[in-house]
MDAnalysis code that builds the backbone (N, CA, C; Angstrom):
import MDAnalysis as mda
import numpy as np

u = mda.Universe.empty(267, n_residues=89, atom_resindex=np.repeat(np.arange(89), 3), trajectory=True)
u.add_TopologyAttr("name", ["N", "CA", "C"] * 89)
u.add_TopologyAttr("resid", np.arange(1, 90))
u.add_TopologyAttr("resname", ["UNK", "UNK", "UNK", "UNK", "UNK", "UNK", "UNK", "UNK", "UNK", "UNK", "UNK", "UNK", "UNK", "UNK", "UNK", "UNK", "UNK", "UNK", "UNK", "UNK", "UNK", "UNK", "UNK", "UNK", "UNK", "UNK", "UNK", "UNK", "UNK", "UNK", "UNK", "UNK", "UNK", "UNK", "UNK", "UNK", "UNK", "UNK", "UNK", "UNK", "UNK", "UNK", "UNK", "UNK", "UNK", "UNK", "UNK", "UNK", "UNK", "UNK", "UNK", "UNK", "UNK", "UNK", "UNK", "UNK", "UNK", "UNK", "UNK", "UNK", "UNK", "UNK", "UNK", "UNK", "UNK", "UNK", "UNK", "UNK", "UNK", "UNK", "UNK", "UNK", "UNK", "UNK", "UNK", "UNK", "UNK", "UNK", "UNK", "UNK", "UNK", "UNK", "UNK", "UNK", "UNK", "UNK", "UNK", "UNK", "UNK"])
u.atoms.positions = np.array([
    [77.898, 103.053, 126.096],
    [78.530, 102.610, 124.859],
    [79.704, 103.512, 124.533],
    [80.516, 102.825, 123.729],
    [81.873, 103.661, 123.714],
    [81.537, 104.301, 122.082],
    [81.895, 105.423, 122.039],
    [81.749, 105.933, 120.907],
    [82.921, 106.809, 120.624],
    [83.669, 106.224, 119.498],
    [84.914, 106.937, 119.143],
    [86.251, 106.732, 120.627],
    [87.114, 107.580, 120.424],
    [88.150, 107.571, 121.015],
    [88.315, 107.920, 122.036],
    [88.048, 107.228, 123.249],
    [87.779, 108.460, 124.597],
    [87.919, 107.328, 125.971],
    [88.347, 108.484, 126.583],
    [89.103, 107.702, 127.737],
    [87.554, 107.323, 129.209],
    [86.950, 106.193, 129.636],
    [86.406, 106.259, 130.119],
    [86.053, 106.802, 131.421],
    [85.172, 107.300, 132.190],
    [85.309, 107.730, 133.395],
    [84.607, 107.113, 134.659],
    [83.770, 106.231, 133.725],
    [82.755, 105.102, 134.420],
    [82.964, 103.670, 134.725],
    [83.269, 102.667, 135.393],
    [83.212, 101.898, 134.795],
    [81.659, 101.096, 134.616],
    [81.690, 100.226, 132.932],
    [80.522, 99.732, 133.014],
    [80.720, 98.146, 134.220],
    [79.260, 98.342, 134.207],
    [78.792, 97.735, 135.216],
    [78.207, 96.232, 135.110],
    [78.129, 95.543, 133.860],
    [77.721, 94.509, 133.044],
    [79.368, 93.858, 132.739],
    [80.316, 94.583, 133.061],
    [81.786, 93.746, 132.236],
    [82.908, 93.808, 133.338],
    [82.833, 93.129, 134.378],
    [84.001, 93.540, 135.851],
    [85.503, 93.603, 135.499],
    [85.722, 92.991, 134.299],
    [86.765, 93.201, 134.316],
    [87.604, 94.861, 133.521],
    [86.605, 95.339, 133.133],
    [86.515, 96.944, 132.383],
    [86.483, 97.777, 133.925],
    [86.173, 97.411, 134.930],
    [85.719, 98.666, 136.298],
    [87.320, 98.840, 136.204],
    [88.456, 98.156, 136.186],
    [89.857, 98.542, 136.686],
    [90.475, 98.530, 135.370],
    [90.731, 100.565, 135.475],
    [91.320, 100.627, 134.309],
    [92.519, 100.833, 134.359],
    [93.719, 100.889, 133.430],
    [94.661, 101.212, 134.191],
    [94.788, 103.331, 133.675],
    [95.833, 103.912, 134.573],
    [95.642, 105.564, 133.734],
    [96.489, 105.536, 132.215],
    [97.231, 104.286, 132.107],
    [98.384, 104.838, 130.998],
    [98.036, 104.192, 130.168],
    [96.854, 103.558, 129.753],
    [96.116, 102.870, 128.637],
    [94.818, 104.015, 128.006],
    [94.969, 104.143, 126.929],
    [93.863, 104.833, 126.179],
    [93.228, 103.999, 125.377],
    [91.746, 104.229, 125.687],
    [90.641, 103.429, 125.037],
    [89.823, 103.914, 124.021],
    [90.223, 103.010, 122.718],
    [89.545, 103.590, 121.245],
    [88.783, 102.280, 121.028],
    [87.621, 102.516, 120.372],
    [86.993, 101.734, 120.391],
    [86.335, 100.420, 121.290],
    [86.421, 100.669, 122.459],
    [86.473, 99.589, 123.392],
    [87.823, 98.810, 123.333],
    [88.863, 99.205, 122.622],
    [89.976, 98.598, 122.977],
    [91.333, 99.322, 123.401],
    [91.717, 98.196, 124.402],
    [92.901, 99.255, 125.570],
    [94.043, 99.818, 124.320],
    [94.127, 100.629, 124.134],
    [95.782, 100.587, 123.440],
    [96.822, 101.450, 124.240],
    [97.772, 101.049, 124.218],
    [99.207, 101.848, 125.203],
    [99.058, 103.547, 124.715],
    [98.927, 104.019, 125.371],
    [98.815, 105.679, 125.142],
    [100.438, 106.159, 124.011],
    [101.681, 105.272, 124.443],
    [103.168, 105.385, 123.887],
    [102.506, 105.021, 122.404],
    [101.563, 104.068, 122.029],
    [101.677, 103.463, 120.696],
    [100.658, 104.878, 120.046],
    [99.406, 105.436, 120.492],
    [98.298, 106.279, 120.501],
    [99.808, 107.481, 119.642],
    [100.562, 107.969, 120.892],
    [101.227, 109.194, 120.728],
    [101.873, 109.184, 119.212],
    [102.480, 107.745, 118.802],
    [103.272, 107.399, 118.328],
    [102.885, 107.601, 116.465],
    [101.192, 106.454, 116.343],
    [100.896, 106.661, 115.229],
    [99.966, 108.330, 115.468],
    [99.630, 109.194, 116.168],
    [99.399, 110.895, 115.740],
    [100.985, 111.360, 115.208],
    [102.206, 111.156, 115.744],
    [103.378, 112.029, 115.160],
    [103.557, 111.149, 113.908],
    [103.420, 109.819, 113.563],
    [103.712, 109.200, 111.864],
    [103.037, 109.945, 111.607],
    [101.301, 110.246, 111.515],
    [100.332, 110.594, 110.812],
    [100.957, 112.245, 110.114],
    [101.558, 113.283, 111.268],
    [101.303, 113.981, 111.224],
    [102.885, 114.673, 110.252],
    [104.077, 113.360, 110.756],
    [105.301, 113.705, 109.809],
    [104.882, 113.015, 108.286],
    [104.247, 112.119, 107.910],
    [104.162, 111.808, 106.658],
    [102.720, 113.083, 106.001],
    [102.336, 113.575, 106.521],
    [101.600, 114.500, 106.197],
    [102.308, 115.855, 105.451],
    [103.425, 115.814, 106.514],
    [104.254, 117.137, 106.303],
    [105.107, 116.724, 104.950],
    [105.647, 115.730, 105.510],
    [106.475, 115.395, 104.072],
    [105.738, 115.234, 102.937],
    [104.435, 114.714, 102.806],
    [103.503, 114.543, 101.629],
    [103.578, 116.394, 101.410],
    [103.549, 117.239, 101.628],
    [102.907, 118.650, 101.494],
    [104.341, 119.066, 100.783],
    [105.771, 119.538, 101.524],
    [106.606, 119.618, 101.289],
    [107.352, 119.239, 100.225],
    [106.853, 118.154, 99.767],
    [108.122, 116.800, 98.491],
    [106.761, 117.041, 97.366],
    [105.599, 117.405, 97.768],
    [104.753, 117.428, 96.666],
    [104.410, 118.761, 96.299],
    [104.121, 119.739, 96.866],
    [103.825, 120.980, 95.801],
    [104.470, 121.915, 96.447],
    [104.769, 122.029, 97.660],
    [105.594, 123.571, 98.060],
    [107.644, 123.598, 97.309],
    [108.194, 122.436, 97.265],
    [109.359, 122.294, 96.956],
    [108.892, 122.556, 95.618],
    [108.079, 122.196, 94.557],
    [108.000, 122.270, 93.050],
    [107.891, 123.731, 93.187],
    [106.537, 124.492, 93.986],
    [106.339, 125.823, 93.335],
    [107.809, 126.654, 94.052],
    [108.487, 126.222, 94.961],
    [109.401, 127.261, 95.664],
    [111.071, 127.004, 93.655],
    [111.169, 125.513, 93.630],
    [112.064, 125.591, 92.529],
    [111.855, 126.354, 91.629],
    [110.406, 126.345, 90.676],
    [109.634, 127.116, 90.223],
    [110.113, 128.493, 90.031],
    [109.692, 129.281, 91.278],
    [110.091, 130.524, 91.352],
    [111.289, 130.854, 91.297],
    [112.269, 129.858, 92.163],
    [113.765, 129.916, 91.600],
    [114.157, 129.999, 90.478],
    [113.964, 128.699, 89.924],
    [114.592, 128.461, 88.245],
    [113.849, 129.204, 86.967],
    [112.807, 129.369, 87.626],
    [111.733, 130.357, 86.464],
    [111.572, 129.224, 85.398],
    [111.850, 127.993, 85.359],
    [111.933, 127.148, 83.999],
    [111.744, 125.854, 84.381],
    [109.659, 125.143, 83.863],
    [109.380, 124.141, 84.149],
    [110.496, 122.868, 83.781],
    [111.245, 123.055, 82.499],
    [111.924, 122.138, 82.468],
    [113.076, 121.550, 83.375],
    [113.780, 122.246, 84.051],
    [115.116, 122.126, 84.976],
    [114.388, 121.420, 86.278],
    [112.375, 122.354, 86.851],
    [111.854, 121.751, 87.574],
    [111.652, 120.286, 87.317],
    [111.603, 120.031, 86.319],
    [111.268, 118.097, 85.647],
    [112.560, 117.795, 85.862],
    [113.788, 117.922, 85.699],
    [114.512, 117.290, 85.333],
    [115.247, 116.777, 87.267],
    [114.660, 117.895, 87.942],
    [115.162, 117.801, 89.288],
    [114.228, 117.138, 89.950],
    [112.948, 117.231, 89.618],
    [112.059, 116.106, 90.186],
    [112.539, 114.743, 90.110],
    [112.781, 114.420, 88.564],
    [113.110, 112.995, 87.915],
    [114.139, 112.512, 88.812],
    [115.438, 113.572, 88.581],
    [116.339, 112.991, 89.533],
    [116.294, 112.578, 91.443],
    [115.169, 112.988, 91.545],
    [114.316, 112.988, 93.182],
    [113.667, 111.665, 93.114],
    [112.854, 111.312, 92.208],
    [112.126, 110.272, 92.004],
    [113.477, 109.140, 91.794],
    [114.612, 109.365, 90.701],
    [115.179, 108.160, 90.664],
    [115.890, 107.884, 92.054],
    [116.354, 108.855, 92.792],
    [117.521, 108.597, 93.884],
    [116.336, 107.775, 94.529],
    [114.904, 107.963, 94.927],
    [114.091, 107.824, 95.908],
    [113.998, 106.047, 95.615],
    [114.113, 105.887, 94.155],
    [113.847, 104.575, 93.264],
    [114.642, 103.957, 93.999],
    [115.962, 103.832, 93.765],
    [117.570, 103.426, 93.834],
    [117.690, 103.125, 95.675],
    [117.331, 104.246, 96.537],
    [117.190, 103.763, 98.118],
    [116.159, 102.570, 97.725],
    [114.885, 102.901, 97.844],
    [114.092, 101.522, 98.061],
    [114.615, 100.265, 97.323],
    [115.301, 99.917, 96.017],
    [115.625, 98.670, 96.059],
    [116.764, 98.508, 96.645],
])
């Protein structure tokens, strides 16, 4: 049984068309996916991670320490939030 994300080394023996695997396919869940697509959503996962960390509390506390003054921090957020507004529509 396939459990979790893992590349097989067997083939089962009940499904002939699973004995021929190919090497550049990775198998999650019993299903083939292109190893290019695998690589692809770990680096989204791992750049929207960074940017979630960065745009959310290290840029506030680094302004913070700059400006010494929560208000100028609000007012530069706001203007972050509207530009961010203004791209998406």
């Amino acid at each position: 049984l396939d459990q979790g994300c893992v590349v097989l080394a067997r083939p089962l023996l009940d499904e002939p068309q699973l004995q021929t695997r190919h090497p550049s396919r990775f198998y999650c869940f019993g299903r083939s996916i292109n190893r290019n697509v695998a690589w692809t959503w770990a680096a989204v996962l791992a750049q929207g991670l960074a940017d979630s960390i960065w745009a959310g509390t290290v840029l506030v506390k680094f302004l913070n320490e700059l400006l010494g003054n929560n208000a100028y921090v609000g007012y530069i957020e706001a203007a972050s939030g509207a530009a961010n507004l203004i791209v998406a529509l």
